[in-house]
C-alpha positions as CSV (number, residue, x, y, z in Angstrom):
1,X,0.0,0.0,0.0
2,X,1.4,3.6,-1.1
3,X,1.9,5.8,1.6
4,X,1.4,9.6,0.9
5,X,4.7,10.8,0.6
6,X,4.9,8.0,-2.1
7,X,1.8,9.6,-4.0
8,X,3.3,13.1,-3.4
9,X,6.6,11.7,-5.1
10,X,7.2,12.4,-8.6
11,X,6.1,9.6,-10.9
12,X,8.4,6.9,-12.4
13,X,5.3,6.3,-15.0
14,X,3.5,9.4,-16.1
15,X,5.1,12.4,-18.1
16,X,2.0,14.3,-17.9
17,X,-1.4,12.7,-17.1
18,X,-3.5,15.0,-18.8
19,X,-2.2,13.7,-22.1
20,X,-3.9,10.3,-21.3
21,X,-7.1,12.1,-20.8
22,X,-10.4,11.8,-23.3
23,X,-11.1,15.5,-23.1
24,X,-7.3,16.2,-24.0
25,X,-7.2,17.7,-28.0
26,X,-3.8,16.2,-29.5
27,X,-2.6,18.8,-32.3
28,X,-3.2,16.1,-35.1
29,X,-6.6,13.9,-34.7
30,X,-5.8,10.1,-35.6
31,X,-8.4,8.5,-39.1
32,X,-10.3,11.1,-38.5
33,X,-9.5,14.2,-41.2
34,X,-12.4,13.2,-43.9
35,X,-15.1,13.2,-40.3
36,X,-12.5,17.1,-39.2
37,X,-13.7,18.2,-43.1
38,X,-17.1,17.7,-42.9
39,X,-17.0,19.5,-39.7
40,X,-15.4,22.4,-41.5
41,X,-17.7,22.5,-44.3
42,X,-20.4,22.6,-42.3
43,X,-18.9,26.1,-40.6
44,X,-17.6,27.8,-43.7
45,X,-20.8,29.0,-43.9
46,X,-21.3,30.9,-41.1
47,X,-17.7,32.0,-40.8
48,X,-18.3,34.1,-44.0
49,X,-21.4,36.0,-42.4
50,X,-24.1,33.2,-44.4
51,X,-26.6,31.0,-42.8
52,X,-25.3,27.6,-43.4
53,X,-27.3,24.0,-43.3
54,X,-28.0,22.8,-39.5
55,X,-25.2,19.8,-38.9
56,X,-25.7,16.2,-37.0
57,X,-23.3,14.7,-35.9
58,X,-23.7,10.8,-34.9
59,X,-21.9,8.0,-33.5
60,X,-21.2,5.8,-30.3
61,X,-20.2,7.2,-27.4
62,X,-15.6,7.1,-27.9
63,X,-15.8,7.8,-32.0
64,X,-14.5,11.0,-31.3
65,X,-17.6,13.2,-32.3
66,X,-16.6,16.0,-29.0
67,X,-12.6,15.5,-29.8
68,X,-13.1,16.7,-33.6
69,X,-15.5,19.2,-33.0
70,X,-13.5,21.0,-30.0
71,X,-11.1,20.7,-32.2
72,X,-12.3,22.8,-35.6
73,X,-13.5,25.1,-32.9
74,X,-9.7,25.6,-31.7
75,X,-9.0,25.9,-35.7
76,X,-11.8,29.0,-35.6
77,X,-10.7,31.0,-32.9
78,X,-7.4,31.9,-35.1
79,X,-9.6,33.0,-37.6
80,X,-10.0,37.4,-37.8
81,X,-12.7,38.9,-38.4
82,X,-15.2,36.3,-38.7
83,X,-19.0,36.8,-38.1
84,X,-20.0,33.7,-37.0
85,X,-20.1,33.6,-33.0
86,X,-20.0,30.4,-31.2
87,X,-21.4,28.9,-28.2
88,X,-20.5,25.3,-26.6
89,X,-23.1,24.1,-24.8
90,X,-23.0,20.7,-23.2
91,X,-26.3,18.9,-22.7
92,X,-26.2,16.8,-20.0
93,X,-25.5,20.4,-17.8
94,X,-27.5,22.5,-19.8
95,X,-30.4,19.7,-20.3
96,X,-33.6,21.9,-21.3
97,X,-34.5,25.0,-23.9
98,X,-34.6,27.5,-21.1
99,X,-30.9,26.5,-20.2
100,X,-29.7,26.4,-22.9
101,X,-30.9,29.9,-24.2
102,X,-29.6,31.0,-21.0
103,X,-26.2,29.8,-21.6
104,X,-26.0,31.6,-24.7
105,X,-27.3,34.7,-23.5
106,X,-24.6,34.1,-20.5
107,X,-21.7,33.6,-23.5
108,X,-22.3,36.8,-25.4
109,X,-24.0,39.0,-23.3
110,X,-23.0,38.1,-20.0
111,X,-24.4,41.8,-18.5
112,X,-27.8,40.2,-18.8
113,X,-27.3,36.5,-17.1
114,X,-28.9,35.1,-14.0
115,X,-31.1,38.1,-13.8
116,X,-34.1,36.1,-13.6
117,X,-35.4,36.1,-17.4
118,X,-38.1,34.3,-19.0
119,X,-37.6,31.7,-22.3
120,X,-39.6,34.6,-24.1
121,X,-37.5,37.6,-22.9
122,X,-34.0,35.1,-23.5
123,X,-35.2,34.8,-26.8
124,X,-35.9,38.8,-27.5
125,X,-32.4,38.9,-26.5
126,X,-30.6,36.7,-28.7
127,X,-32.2,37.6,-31.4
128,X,-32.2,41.5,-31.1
129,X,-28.2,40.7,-30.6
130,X,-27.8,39.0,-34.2
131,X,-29.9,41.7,-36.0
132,X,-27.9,44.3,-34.6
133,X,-24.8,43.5,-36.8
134,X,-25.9,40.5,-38.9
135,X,-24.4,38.1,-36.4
136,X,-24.4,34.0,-37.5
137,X,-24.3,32.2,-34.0
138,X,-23.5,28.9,-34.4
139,X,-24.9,26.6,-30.9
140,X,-23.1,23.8,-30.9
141,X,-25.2,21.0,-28.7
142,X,-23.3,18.4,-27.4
143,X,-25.4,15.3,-26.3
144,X,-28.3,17.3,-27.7
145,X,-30.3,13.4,-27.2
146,X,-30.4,14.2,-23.3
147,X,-32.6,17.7,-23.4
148,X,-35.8,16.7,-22.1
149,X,-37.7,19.2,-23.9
150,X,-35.8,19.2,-27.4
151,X,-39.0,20.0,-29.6
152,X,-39.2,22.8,-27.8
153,X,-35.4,23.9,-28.2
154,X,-35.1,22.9,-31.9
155,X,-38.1,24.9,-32.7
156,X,-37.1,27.5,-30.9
157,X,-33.8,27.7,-32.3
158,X,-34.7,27.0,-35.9
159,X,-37.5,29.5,-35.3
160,X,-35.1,32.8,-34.7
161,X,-34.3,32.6,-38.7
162,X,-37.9,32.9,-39.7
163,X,-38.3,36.1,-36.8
164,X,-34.7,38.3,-37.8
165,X,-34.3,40.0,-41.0
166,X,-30.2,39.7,-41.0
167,X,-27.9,37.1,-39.7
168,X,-28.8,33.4,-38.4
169,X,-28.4,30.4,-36.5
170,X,-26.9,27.2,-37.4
171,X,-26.9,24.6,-34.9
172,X,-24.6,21.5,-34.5
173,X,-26.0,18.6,-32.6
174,X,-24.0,15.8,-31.4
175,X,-25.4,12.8,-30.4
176,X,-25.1,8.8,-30.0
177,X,-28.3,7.6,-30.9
178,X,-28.9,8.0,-34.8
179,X,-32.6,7.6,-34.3
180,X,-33.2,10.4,-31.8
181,X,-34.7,12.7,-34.3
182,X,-37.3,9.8,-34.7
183,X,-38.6,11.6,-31.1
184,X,-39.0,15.4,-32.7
185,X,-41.9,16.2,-33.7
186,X,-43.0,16.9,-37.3
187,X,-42.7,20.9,-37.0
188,X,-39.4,20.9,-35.7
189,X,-38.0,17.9,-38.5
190,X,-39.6,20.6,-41.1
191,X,-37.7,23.5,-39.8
192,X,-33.9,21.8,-39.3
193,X,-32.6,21.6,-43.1
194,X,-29.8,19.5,-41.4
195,X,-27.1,17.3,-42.9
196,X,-25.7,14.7,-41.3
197,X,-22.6,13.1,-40.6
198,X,-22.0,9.5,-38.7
199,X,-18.6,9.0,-37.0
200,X,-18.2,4.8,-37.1
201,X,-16.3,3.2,-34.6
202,X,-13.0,3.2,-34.0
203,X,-10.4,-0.5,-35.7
204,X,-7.7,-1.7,-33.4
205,X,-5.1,-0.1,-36.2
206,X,-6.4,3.1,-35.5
207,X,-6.9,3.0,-31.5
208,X,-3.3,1.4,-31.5
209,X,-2.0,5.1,-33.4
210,X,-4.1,7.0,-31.2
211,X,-2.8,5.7,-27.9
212,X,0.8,5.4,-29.0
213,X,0.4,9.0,-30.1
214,X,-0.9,9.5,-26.7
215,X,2.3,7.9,-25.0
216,X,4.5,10.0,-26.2
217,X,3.3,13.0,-24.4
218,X,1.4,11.1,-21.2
219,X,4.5,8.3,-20.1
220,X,8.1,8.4,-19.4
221,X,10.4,6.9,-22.2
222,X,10.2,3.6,-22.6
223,X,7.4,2.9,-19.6
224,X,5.6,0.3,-22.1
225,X,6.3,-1.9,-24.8
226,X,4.5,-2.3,-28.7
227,X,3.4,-5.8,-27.5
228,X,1.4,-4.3,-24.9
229,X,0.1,-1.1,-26.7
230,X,-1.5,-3.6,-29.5
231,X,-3.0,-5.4,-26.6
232,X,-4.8,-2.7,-25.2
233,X,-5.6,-1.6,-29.0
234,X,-7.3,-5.0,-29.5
235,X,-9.3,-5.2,-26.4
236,X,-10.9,-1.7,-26.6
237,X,-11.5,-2.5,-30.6
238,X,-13.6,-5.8,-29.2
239,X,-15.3,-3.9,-26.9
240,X,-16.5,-1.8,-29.7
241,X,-13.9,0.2,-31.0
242,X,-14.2,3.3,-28.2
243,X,-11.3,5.5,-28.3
244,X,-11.7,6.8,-24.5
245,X,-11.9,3.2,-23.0
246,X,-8.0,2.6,-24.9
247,X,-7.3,5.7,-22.7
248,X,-8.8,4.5,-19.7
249,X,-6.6,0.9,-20.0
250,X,-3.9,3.1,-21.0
251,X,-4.1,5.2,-17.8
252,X,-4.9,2.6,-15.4
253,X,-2.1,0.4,-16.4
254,X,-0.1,3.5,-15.7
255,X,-2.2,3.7,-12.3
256,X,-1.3,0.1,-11.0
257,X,2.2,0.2,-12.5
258,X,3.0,3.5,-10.2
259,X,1.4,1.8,-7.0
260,X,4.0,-0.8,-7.6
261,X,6.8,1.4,-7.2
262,X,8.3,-0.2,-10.7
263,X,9.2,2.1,-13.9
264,X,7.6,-0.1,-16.3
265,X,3.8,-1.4,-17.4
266,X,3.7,-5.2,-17.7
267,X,1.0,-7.1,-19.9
268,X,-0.1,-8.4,-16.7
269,X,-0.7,-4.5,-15.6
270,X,-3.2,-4.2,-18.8
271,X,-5.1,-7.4,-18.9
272,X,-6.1,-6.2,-15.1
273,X,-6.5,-2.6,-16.3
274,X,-8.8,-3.6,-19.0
275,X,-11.3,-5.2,-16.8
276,X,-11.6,-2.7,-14.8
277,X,-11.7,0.1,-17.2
278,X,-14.2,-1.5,-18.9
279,X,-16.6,-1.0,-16.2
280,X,-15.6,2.2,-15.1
281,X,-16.7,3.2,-18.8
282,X,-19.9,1.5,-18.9
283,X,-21.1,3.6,-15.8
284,X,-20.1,6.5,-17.3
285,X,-22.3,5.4,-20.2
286,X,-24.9,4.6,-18.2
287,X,-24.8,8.7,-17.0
288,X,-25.4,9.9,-20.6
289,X,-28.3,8.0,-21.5
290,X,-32.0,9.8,-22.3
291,X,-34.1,9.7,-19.3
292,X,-36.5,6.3,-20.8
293,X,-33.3,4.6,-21.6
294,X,-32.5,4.6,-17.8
295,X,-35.8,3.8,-16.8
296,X,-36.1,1.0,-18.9
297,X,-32.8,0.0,-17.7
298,X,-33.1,0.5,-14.1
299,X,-36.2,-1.8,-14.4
300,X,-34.1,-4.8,-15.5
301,X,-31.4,-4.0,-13.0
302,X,-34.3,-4.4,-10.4
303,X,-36.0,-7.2,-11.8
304,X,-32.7,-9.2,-12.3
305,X,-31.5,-8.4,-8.4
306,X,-35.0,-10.1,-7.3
307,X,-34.4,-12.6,-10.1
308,X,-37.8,-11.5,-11.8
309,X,-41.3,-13.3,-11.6
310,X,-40.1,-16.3,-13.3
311,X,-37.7,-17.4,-11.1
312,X,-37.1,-20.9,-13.6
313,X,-35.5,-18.7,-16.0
314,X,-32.3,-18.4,-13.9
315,X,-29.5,-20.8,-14.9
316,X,-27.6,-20.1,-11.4
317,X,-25.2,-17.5,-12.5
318,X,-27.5,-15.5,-15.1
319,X,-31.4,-14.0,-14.8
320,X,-33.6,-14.2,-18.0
321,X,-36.4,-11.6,-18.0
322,X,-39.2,-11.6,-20.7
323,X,-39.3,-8.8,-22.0
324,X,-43.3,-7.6,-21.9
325,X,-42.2,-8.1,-18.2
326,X,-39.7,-5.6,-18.3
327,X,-42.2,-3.5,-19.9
328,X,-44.6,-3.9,-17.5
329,X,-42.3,-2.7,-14.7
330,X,-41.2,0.3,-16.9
331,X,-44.4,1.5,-16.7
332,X,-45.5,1.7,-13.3
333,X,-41.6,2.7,-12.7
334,X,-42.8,5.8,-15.1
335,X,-46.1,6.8,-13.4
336,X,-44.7,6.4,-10.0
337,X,-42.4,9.0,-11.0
338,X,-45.9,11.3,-13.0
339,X,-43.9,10.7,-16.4
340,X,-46.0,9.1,-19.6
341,X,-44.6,5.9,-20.1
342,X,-43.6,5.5,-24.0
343,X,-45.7,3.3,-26.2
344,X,-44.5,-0.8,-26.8
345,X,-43.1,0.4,-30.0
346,X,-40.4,3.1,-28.4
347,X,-39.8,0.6,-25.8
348,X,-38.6,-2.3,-28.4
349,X,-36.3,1.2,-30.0
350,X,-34.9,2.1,-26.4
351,X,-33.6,-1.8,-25.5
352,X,-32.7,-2.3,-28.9
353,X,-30.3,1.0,-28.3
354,X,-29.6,-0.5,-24.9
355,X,-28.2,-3.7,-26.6
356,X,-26.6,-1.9,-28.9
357,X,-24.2,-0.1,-26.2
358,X,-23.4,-3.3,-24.7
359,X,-25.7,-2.8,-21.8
360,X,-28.1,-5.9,-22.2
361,X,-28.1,-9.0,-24.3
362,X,-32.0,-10.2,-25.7
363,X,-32.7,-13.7,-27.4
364,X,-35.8,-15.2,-28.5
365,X,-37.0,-17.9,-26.2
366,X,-38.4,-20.5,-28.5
367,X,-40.4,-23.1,-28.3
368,X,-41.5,-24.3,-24.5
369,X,-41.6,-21.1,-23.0
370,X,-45.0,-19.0,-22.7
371,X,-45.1,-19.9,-27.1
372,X,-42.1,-17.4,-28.6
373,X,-41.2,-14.1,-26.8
374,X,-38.4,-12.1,-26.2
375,X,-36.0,-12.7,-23.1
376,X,-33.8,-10.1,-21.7
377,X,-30.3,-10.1,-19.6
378,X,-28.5,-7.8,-17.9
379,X,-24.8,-7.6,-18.9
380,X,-23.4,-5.9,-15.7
381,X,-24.0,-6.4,-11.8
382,X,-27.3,-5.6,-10.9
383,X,-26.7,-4.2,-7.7
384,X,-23.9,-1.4,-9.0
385,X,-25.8,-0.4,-11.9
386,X,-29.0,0.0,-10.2
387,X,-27.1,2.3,-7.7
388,X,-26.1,4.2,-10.2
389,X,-29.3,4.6,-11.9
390,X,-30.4,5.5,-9.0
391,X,-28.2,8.3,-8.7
392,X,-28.7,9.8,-12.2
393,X,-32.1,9.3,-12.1
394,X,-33.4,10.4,-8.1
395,X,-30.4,12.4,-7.7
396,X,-30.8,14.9,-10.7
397,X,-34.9,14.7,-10.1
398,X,-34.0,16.2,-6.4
399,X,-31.3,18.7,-8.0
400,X,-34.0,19.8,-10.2
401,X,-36.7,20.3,-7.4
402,X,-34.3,22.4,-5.8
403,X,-33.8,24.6,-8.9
C-alpha cells in the first residue's frame, strides 16, 4: 500500500497525465480528417457572415464526435474577423430549452445572465443581438439526445431565422443515438434543413496510433512496450472500437504500475486494467443515457437483483427476463415518478439501443416457453448499476426540485 509521501513523489510512470485524458485535444486527430472536413464544411458558412445547413453529428459514445469538434473550434478562434459567433453548450449540464438559451445569453451578453429572465425575454435577446450587426451564431449541442424538452429547443432555435431580418443560426448537434430525431416532432423535423454526418467506430489499427500517439506526451520513455500497446488496442477495438476506453486501460495500467513502485507497465498491468476500465466506462455510459433509456434500464437491473417473476429462467449464475415483463415494470416505474410511459413500439427502440451499447443481451426464447417471446439479460451487476441509476435518475430529479 502507497503511503502519501509516495503519492506526493514524482512519478516513475507518467510524463503528464492530462495527455492520457479523453477531453485532451492532441494537435493532429488520428483517421479522423475526412469526419474534421465535414466539420469544417459545415462552418464555412457561417464563418463568412451566411446561414449555413443545420449539422448532425452521430456515433457511439468514444468515435470522437466532441474530440473533432473541439477541435475545428480551436482551428476557428485563429480566424480574424469572422462573423460567426459560437457557443458550446454541453447537454447533460445545460439539459432543457430555457438553459440552454440561457447559456448563450450568459456567453455573449454576459451583463444580462442570471437576472431572472423568461424563455420569451431570453429569446428577445438573442435575437435583437444577431440583427444588430448581422451576427451568425453557431450553438453547438453536445449530447443534444439528453434535453428533455428538445421539440421545444429545436423549434425555438430554428425558429429565430424565420423572426430576424439579418444574420442566423446554425446549430450542430451531437449525439449517439442515430434515431433520436425519430422523437421530434413533425414541426421541428420541417424546420432543421440538417445534414448529417456519422462517426463509425473506432479499428484496433487506429486505436493502437491514437494511444501510441498518446504515450509519447502522457508516459516516461520507454514505460511500455508495442506488445502491450496492440494489446490494449485490441481489447478496446472488441469492446466496440471506443477510443476513451483505450485511454482509460492506457491510464490505469499507468495507475497500477506506479502503486508498484516499478518504472515499467507489464501485460499483466493491462489485462487487469482492462477489466476494470471497462466497467468504469460502462457507468459513465450509463450517466449519458436519455431519461427512458435509464428507466427501462433501471427496471431490469431491479428485476434481475430479485431474479424476476419467473424465477425458472435463472441458470444459477444468469437472470432471464421476458421482456413484456420488463415492460410492465417500466411502466408503473414511469407513473410512480408522473412521467408518460412510451408506447411498446419506443420501448422495443430504447432496448434495442440499450443492446446496442453493450448494456443488455436479448434472445428469443423458442419453443417451451410461454409460445415465442423475447428474453432479456443484464450484462453488468445488478446491484452497481442499479445504484447508479439511481443516482442519475433520483439524484438529478432532487437537484431539479431544488432549482
Amino acid at each position: 500500500m502507497q503511503s502519501l509521501n509516495d503519492m506526493l513523489s514524482e512519478s516513475r510512470i507518467f510524463a503528464n497525465r492530462e495527455a492520457l485524458s479523453p477531453h485532451f485535444i492532441p494537435k493532429k486527430l488520428v483517421s479522423r480528417s475526412k469526419e474534421i472536413n465535414g466539420i469544417e464544411r459545415a462552418l464555412a458558412p457561417s464563418l463568412k457572415g451566411e446561414r449555413g445547413r443545420n449539422l448532425f453529428i452521430y456515433g457511439k459514445t468514444g468515435t470522437g464526435k466532441t474530440s473533432c469538434t473541439r477541435y475545428v473550434l480551436d482551428e476557428v478562434k485563429g480566424i480574424p474577423n469572422t462573423k460567426a459567433k459560437i457557443s458550446y453548450i454541453n447537454c447533460k449540464i445545460y439539459n432543457s430549452r430555457y438553459r440552454v438559451l440561457n447559456k448563450i445569453v450568459s456567453d455573449h451578453l454576459p451583463t444580462y445572465a442570471k437576472r431572472g429572465y423568461g424563455t420569451v425575454d431570453l429569446y428577445e435577446k438573442i435575437t435583437n443581438w444577431i440583427e444588430e450587426d448581422n451576427k451568425i451564431l453557431v450553438a453547438i449541442l453536445d449530447e443534444v439526445d439528453i434535453v428533455k424538452d428538445l421539440d421545444d429547443l429545436v423549434y425555438t432555435l430554428t425558429r429565430i431565422n424565420s423572426d430576424i431580418r439579418a444574420g442566423g443560426v446554425t446549430m450542430i448537434g451531437i449525439a449517439n443515438r442515430i434515431s433520436f430525431k425519430d422523437t421530434l416532432d413533425p414541426r421541428s423535423l420541417s424546420t432543421l434543413y440538417e445534414s448529417e454526418l456519422v462517426f463509425p467506430p473506432y479499428y484496433a489499427n487506429e486505436l493502437y496510433e491514437i494511444i501510441k500517439d498518446r504515450v509519447a506526451t502522457g508516459f516516461k520513455p520507454n514505460v511500455i512496450n508495442e506488445d502491450t500497446l496492440h494489446f490494449i488496442a485490441a481489447a478496446a477495438a472488441r469492446e466496440g472500437g471506443d477510443a476513451r476506453l483505450s485511454l482509460k486501460m492506457l491510464s490505469k495500467a499507468g495507475e497500477l504500475a506506479d502503486e508498484k513502485g516499478t518504472d515499467k507497465i507489464t501485460m499483466k498491468d493491462a489485462e487487469e486494467a482492462s477489466k476494470l476500465a471497462d466497467t468504469d466506462i460502462v457507468y459513465e455510459l450509463i450517466g449519458t443515457l436519455p431519461e427512458h433509456h435509464k428507466l427501462v434500464l433501471y427496471s431490469i437491473a431491479l428485476l434481475t437483483q430479485s431474479g424476476g417473476s419467473y424465477k425458472k429462467l435463472t441458470d444459477g449464475v444468469d437472470t432471464y427476463l421476458f421482456s413484456g415483463e420488463v415492460y410492465g415494470r417500466y411502466k408503473s416505474l414511469a407513473e410512480s415518478m408522473h412521467k408518460e410511459a412510451k408506447s411498446e413500439r419506443w420501448y422495443r427502440k430504447y432496448l434495442s439501443e440499450l443492446e446496442m451499447q453493450g448494456l443488455v443481451a436479448s434472445f428469443e426464447s423458442g419453443k417451451g416457453i410461454r409460445g415465442h417471446t423475447k428474453l432479456i439479460k443484464l450484462l453488468y451487476p445488478p446491484q452497481k448499476t442499479k445504484e447508479v441509476l439511481e443516482s442519475e435518475i433520483f439524484g438529478r430529479e432532487k437537484k431539479e426540485e431544488k432549482e
